[in-house]
C-alpha positions in Angstrom: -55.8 197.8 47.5 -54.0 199.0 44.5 -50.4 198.1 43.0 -49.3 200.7 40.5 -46.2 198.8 38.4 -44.0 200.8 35.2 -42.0 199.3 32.9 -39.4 201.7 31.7 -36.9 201.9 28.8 -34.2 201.1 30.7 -34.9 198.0 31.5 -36.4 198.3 34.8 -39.7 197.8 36.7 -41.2 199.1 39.6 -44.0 197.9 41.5 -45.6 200.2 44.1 -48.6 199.3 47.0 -50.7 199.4 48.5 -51.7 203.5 46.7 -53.6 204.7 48.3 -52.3 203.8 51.7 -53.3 204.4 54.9 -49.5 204.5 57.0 -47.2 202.5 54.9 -46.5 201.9 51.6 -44.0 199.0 49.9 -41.4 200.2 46.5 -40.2 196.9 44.9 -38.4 196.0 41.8 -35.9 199.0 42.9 -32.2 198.2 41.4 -28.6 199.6 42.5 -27.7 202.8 42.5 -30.9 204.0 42.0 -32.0 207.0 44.4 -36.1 207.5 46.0 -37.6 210.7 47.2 -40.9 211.6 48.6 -42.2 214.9 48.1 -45.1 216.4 50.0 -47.4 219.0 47.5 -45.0 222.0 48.7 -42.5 220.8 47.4 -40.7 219.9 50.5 -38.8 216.2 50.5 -39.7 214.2 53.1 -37.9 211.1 52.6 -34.8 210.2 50.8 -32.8 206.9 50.3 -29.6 207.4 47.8 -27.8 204.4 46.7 -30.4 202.3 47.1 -29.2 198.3 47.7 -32.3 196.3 48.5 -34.8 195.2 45.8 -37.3 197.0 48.0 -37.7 199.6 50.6 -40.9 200.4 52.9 -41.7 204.0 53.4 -44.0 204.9 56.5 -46.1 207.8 56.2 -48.2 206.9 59.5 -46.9 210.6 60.9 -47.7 212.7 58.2 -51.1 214.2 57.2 -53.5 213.0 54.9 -53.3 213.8 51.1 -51.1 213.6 48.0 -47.6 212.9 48.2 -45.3 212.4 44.5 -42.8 209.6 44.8 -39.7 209.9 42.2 -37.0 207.4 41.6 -33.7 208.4 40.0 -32.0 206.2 37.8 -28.5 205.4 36.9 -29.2 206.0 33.2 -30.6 209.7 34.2 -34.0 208.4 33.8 -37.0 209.2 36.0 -40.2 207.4 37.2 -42.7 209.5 39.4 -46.2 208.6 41.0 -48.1 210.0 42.9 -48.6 208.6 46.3 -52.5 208.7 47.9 -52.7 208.7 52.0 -55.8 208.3 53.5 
């Protein structure tokens, strides 16, 4: 299992796991305000949570098809941290 983690200038620090995943996967270190998407490779979102107001969120990707899948957490500050996401 792999935990990706980012330390960005403003302060803040995500961790992200398990990538690659096989149904779920778990976004910590999340602040207020803050807003998480999930892209699929089209383009299309597939999950968004604005406002965010837990330290974590848990984002199931059990019904969706295997592949690649880009993760992108708005900031506050107008900063952006993306990863890409790995389903088996």
């Amino acid at each position: 299992m792999e935990t990706g983690r980012v330390t960005g200038g403003g302060g803040y620090s995500h961790t992200v796991s398990p990538n690659p995943t096989n149904d779920f996967f778990i976004v910590s270190g999340l602040g207020n305000g803050e807003e998480v998407s999930l892209f699929d490779l089209s383009g299309r979102r597939i999950f968004y949570n604005a406002q965010v107001s837990s330290e974590s969120i848990r984002i199931d990707l059990s019904s969706f098809t295997t592949g690649v899948y880009r993760l992108i957490i708005d900031h506050e500050n107008q900063e952006r941290y993306a990863e890409n996401i790995f389903k088996n």
